[in-house]
Predicted model as a PDB file, atoms N, CA, C, CB and O in Angstrom, pLDDT in the B-factor column:
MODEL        1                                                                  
ATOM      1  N   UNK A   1       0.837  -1.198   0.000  1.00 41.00           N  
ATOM      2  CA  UNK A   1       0.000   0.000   0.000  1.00 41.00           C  
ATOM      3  C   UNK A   1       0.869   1.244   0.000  1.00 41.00           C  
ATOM      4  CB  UNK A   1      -0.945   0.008   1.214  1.00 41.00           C  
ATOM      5  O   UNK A   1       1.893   1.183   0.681  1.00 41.00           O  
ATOM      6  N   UNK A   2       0.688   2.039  -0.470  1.00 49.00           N  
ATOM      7  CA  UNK A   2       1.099   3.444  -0.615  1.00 49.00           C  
ATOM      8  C   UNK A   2       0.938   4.495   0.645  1.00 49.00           C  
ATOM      9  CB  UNK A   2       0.299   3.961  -1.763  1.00 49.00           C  
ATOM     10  O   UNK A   2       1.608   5.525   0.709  1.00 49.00           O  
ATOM     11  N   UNK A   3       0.143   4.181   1.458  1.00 65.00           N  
ATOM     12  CA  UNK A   3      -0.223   4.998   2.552  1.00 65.00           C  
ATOM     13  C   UNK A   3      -0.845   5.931   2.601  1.00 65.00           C  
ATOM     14  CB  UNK A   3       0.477   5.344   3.048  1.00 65.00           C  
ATOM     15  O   UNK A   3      -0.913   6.512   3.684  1.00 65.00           O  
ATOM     16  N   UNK A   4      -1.708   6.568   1.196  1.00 83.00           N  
ATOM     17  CA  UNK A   4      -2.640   7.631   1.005  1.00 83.00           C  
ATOM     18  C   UNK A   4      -3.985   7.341   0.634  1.00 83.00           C  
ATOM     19  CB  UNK A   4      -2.180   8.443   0.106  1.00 83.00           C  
ATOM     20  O   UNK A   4      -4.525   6.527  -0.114  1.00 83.00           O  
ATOM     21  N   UNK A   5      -4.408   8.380   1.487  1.00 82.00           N  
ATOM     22  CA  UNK A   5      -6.575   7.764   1.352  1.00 82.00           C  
ATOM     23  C   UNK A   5      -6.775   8.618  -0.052  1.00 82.00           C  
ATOM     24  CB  UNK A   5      -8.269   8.710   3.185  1.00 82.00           C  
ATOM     25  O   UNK A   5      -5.985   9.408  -0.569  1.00 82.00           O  
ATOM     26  N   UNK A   6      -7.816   8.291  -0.408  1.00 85.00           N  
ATOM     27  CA  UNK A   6      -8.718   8.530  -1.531  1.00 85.00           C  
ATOM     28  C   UNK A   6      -9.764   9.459  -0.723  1.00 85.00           C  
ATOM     29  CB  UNK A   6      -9.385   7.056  -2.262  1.00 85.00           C  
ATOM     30  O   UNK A   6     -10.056   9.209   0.446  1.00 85.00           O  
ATOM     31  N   UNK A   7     -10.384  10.707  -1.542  1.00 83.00           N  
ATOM     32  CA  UNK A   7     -11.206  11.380  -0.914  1.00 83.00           C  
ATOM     33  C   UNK A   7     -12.611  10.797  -0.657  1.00 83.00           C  
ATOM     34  CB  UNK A   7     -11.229  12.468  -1.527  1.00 83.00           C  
ATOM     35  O   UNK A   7     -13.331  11.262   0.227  1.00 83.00           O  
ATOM     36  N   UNK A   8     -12.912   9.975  -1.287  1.00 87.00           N  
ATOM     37  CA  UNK A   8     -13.720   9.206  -0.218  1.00 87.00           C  
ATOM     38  C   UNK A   8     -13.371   8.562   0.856  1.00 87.00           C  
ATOM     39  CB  UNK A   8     -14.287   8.395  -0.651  1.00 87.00           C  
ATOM     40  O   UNK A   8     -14.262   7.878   1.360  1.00 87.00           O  
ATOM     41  N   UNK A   9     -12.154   8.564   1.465  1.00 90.00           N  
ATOM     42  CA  UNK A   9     -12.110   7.830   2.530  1.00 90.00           C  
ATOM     43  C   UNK A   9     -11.742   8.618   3.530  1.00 90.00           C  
ATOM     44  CB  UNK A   9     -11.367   6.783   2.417  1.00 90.00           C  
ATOM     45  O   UNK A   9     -10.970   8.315   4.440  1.00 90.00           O  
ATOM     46  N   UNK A  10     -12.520  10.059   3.301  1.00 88.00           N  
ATOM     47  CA  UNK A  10     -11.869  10.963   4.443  1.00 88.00           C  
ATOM     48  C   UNK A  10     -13.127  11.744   4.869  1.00 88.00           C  
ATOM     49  CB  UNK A  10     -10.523  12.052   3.903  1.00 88.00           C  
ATOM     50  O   UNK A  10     -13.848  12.389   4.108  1.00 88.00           O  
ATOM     51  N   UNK A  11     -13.342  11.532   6.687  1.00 91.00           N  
ATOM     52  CA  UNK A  11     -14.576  12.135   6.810  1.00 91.00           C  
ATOM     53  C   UNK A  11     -13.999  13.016   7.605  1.00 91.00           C  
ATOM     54  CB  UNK A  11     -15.806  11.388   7.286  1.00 91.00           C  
ATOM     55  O   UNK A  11     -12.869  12.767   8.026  1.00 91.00           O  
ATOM     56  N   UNK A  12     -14.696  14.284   7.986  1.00 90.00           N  
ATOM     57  CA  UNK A  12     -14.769  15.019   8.776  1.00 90.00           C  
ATOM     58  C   UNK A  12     -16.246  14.942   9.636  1.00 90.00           C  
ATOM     59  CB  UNK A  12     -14.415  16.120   8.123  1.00 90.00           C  
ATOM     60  O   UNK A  12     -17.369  14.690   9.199  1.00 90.00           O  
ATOM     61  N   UNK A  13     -15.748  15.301  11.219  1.00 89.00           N  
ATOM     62  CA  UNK A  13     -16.898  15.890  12.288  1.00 89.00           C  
ATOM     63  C   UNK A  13     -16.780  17.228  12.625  1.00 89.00           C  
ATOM     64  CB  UNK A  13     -16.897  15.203  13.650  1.00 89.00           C  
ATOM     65  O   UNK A  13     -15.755  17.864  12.871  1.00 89.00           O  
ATOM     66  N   UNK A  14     -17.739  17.528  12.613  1.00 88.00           N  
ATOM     67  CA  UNK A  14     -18.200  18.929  13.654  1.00 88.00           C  
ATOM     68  C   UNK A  14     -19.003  18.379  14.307  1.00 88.00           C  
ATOM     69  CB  UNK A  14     -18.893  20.334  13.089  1.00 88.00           C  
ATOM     70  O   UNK A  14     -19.797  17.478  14.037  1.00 88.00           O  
ATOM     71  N   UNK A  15     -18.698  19.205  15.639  1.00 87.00           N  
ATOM     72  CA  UNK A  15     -20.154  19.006  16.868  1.00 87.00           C  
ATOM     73  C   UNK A  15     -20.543  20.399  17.285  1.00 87.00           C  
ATOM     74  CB  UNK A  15     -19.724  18.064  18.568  1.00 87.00           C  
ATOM     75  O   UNK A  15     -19.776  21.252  17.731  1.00 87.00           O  
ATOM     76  N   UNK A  16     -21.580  20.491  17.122  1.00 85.00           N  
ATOM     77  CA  UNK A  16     -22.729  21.794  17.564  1.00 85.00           C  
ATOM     78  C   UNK A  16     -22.204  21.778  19.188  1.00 85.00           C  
ATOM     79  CB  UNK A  16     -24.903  21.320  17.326  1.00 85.00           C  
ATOM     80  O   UNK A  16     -22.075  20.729  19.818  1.00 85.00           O  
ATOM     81  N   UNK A  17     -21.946  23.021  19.704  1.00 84.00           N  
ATOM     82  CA  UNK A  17     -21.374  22.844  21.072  1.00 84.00           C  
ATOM     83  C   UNK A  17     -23.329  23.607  21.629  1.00 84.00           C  
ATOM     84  CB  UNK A  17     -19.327  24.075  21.495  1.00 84.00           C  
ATOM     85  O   UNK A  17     -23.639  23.967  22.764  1.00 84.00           O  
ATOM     86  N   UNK A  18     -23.954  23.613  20.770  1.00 91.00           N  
ATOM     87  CA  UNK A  18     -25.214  23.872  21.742  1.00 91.00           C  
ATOM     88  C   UNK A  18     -26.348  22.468  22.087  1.00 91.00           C  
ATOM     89  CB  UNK A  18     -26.163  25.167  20.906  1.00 91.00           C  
ATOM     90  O   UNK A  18     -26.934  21.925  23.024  1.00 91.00           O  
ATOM     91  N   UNK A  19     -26.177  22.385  20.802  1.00 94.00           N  
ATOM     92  CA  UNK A  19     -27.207  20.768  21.136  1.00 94.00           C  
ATOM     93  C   UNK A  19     -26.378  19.553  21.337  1.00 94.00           C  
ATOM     94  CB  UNK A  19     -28.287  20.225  19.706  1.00 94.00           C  
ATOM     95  O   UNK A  19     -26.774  18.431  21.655  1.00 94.00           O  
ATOM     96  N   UNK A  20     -25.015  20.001  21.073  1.00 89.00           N  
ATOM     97  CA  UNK A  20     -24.234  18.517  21.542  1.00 89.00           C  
ATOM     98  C   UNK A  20     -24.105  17.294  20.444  1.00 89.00           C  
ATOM     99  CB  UNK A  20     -25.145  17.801  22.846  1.00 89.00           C  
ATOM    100  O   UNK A  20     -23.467  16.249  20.575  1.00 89.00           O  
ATOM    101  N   UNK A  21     -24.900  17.734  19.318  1.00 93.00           N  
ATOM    102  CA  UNK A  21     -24.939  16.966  18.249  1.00 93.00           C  
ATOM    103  C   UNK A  21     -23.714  16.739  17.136  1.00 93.00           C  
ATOM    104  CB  UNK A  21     -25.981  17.441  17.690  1.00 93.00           C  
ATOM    105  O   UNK A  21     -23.307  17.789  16.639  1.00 93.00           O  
ATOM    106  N   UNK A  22     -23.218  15.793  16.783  1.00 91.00           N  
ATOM    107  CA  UNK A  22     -22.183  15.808  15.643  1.00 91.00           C  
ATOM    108  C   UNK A  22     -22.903  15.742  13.870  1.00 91.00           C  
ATOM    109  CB  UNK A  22     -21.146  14.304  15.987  1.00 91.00           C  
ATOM    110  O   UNK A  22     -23.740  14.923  13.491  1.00 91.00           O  
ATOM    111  N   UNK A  23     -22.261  16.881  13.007  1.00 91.00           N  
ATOM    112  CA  UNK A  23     -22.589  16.183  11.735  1.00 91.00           C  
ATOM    113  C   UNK A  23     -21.234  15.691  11.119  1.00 91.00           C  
ATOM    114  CB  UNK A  23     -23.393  17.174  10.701  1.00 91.00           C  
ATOM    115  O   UNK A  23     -20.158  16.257  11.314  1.00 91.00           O  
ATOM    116  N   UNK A  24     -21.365  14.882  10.564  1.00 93.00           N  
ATOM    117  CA  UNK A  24     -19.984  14.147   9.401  1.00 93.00           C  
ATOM    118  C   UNK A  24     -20.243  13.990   8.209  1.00 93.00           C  
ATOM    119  CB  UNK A  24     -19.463  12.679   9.621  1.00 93.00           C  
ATOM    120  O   UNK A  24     -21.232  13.294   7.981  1.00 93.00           O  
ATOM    121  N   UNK A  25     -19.784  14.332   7.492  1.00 91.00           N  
ATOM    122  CA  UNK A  25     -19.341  14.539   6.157  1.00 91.00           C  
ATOM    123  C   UNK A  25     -18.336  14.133   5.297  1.00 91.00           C  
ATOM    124  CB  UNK A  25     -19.213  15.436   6.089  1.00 91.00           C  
ATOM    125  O   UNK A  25     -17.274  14.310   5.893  1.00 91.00           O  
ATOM    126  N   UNK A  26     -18.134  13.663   4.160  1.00 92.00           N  
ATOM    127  CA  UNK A  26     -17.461  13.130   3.440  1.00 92.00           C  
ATOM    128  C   UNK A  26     -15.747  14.805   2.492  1.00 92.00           C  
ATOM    129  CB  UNK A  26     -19.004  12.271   2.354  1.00 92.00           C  
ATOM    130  O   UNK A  26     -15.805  15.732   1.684  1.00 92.00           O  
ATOM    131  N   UNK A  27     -15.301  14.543   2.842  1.00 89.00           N  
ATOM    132  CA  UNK A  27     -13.988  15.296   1.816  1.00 89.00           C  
ATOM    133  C   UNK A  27     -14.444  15.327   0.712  1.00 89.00           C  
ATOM    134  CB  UNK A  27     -12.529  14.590   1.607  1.00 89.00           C  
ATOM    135  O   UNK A  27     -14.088  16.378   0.179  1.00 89.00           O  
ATOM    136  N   UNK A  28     -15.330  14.460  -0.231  1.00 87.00           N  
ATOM    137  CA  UNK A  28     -15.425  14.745  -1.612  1.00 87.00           C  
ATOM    138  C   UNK A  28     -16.929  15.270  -1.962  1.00 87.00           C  
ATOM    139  CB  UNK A  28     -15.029  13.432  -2.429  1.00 87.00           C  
ATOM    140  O   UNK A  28     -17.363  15.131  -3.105  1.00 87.00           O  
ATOM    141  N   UNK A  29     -17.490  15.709  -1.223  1.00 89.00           N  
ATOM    142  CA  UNK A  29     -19.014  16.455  -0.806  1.00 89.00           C  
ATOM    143  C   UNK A  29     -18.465  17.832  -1.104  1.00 89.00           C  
ATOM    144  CB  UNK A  29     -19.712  16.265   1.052  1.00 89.00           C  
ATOM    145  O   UNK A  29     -19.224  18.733  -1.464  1.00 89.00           O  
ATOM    146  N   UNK A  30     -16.644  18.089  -0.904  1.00 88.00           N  
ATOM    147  CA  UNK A  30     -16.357  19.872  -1.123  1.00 88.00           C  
ATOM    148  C   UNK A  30     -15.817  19.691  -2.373  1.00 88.00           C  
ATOM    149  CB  UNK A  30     -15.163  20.843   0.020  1.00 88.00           C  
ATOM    150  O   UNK A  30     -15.718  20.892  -2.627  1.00 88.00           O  
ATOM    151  N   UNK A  31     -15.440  19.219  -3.237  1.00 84.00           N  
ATOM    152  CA  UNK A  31     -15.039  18.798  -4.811  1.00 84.00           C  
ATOM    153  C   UNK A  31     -13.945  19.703  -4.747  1.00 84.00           C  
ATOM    154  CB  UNK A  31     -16.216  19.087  -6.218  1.00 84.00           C  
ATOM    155  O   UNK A  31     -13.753  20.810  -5.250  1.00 84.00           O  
ATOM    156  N   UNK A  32     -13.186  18.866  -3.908  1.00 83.00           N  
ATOM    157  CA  UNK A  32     -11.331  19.754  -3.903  1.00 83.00           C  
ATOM    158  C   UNK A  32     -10.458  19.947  -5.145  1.00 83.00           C  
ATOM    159  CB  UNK A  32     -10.107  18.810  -2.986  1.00 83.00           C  
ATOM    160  O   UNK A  32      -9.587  19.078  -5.099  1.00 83.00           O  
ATOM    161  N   UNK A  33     -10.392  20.291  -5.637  1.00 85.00           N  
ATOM    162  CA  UNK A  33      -9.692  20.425  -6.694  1.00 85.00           C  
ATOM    163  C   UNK A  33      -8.063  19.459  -6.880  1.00 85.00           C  
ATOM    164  CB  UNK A  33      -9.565  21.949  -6.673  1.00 85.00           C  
ATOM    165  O   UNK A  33      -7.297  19.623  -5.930  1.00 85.00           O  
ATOM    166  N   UNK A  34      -7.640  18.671  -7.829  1.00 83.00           N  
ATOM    167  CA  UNK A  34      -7.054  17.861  -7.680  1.00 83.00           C  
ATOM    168  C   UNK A  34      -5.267  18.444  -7.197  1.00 83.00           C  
ATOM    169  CB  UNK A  34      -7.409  17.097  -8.900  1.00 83.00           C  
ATOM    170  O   UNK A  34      -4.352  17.730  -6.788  1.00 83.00           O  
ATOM    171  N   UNK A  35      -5.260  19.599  -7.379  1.00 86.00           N  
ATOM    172  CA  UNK A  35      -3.752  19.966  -7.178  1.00 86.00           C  
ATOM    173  C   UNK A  35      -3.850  20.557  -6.126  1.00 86.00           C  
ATOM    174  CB  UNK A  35      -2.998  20.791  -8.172  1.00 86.00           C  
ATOM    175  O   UNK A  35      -2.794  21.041  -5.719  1.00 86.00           O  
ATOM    176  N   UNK A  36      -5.138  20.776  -5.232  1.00 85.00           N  
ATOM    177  CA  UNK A  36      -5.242  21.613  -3.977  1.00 85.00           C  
ATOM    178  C   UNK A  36      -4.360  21.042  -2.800  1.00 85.00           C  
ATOM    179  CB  UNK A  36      -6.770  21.681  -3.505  1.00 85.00           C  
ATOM    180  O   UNK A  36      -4.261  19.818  -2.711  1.00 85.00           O  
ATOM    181  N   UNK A  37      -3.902  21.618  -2.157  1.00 86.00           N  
ATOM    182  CA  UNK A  37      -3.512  20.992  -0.572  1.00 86.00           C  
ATOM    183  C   UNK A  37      -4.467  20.567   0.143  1.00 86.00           C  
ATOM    184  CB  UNK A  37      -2.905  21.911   0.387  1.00 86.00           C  
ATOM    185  O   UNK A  37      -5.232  21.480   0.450  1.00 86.00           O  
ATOM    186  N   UNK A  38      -4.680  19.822   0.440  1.00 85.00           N  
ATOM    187  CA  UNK A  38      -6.055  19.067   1.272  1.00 85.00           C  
ATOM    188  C   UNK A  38      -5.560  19.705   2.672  1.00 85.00           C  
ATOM    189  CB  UNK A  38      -6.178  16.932   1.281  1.00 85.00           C  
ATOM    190  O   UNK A  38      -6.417  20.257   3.362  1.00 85.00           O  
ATOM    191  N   UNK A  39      -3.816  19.644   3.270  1.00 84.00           N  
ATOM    192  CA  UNK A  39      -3.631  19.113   4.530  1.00 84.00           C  
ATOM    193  C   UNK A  39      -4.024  21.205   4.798  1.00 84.00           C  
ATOM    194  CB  UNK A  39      -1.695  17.997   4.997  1.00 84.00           C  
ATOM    195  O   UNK A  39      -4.545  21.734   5.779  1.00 84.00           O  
ATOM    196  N   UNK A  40      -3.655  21.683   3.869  1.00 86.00           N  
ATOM    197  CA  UNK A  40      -3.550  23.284   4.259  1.00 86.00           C  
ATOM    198  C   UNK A  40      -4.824  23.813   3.859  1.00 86.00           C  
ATOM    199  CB  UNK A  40      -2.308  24.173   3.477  1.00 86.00           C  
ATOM    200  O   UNK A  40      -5.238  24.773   4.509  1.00 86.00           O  
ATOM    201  N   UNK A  41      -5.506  23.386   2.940  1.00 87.00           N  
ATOM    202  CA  UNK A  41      -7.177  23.637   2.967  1.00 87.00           C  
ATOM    203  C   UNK A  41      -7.871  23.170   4.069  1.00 87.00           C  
ATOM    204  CB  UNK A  41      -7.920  22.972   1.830  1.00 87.00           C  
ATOM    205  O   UNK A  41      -8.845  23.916   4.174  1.00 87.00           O  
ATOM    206  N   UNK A  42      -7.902  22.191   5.102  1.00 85.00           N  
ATOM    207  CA  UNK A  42      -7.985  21.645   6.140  1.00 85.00           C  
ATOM    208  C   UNK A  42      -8.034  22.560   7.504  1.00 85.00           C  
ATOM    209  CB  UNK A  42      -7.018  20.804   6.053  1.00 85.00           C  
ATOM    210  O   UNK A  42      -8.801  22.879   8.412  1.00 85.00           O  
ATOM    211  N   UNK A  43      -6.320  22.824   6.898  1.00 83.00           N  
ATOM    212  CA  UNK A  43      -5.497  23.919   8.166  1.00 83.00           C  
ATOM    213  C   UNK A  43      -6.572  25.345   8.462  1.00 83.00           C  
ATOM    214  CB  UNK A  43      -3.584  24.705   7.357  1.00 83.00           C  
ATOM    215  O   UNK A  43      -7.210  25.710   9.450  1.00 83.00           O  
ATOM    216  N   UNK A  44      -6.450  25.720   7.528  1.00 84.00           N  
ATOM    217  CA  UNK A  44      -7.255  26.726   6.874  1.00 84.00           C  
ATOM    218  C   UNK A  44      -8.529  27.004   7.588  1.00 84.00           C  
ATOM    219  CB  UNK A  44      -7.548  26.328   5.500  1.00 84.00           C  
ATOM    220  O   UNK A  44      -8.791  28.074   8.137  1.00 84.00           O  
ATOM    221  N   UNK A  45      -9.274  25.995   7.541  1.00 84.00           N  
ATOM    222  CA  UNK A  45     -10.910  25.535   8.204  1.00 84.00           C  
ATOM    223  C   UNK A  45     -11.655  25.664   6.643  1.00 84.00           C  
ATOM    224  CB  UNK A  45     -11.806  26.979   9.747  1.00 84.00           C  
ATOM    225  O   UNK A  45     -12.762  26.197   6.713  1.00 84.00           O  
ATOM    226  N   UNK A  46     -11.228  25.264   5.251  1.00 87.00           N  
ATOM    227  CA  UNK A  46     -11.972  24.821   4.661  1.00 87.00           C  
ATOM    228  C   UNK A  46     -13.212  24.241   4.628  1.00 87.00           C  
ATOM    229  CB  UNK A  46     -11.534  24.470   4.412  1.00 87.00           C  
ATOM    230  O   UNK A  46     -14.254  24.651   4.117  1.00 87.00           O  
ATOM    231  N   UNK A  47     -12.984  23.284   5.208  1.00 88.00           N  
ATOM    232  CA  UNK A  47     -14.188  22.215   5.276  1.00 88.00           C  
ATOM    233  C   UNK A  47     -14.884  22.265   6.828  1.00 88.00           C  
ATOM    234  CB  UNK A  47     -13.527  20.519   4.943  1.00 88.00           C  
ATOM    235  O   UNK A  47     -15.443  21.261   7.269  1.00 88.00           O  
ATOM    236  N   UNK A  48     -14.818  23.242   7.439  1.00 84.00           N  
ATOM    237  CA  UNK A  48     -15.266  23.554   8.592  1.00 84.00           C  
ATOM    238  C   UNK A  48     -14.912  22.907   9.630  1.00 84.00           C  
ATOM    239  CB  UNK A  48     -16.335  23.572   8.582  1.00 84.00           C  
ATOM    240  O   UNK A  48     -15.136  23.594  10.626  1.00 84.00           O  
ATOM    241  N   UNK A  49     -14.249  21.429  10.001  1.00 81.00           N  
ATOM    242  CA  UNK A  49     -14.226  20.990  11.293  1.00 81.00           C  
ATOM    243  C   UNK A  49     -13.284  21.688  12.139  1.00 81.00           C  
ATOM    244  CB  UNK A  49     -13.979  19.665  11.318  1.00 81.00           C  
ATOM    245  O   UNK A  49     -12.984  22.874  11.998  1.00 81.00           O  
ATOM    246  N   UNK A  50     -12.823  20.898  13.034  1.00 75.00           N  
ATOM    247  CA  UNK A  50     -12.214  22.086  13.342  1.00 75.00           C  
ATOM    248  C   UNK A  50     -10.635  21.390  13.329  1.00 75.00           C  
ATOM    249  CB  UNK A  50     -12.839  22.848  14.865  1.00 75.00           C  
ATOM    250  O   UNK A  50     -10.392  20.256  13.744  1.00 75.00           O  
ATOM    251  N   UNK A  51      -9.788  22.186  12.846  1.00 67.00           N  
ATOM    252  CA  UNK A  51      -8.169  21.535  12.568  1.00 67.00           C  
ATOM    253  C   UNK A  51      -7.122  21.495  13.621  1.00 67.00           C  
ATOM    254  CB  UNK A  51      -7.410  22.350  11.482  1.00 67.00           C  
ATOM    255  O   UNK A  51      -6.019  21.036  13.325  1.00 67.00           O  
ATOM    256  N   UNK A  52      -7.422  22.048  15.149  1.00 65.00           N  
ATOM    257  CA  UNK A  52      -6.883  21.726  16.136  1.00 65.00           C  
ATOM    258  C   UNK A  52      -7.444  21.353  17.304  1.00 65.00           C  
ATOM    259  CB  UNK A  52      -6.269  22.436  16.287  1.00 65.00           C  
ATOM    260  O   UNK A  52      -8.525  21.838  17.637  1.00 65.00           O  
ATOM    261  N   UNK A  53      -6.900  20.593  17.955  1.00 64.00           N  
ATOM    262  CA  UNK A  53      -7.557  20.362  19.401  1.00 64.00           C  
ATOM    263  C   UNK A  53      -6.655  21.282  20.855  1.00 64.00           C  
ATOM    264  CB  UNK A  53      -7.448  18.417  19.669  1.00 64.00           C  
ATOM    265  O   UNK A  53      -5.473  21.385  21.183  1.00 64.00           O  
ATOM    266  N   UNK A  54      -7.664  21.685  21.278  1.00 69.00           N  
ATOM    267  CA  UNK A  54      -6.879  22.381  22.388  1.00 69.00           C  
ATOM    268  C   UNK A  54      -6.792  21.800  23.704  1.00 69.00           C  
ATOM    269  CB  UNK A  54      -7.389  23.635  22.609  1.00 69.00           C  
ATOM    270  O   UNK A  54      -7.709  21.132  24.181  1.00 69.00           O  
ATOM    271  N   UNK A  55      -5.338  22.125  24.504  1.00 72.00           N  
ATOM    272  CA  UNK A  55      -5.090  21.218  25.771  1.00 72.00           C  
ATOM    273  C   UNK A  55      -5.859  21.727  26.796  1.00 72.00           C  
ATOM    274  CB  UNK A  55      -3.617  21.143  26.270  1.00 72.00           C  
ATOM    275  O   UNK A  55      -5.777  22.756  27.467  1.00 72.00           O  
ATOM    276  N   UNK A  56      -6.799  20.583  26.777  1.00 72.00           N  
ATOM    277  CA  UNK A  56      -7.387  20.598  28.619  1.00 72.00           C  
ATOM    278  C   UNK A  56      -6.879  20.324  29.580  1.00 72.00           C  
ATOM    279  CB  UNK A  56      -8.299  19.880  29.057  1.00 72.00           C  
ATOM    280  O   UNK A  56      -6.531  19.150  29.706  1.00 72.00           O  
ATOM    281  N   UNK A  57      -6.617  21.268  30.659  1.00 66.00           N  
ATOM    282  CA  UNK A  57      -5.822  21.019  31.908  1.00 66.00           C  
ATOM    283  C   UNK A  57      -6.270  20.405  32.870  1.00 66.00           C  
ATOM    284  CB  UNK A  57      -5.435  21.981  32.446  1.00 66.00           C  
ATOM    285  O   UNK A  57      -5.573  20.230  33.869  1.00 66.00           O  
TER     286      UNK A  57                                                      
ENDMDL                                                                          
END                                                                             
């Protein structure tokens, strides 16, 4: 194997921090363009989830 997903095989979550609910979504639902940076369109908040997690103390 090569070690790289196919944009169908890449989901993203968001969770509504009011109702507590998650939606998920598929990477190829945003029709990325094939020479795009996925990892810096990502970074970015492209696709809305959210691209860092912050440390809870």
């Amino acid at each position: 194997m090569c070690g790289e997903l196919r944009r169908d095989q890449i989901w993203f979550v968001e969770k509504d921090q009011q109702s507590g609910s998650s939606d998920i979504y598929l990477l190829s639902s945003f029709s990325p363009r094939k020479d795009e940076s996925l990892i810096n369109s990502y970074l970015y908040g492209a696709y809305g989830a959210v691209s860092y997690v912050e440390k809870v103390s």
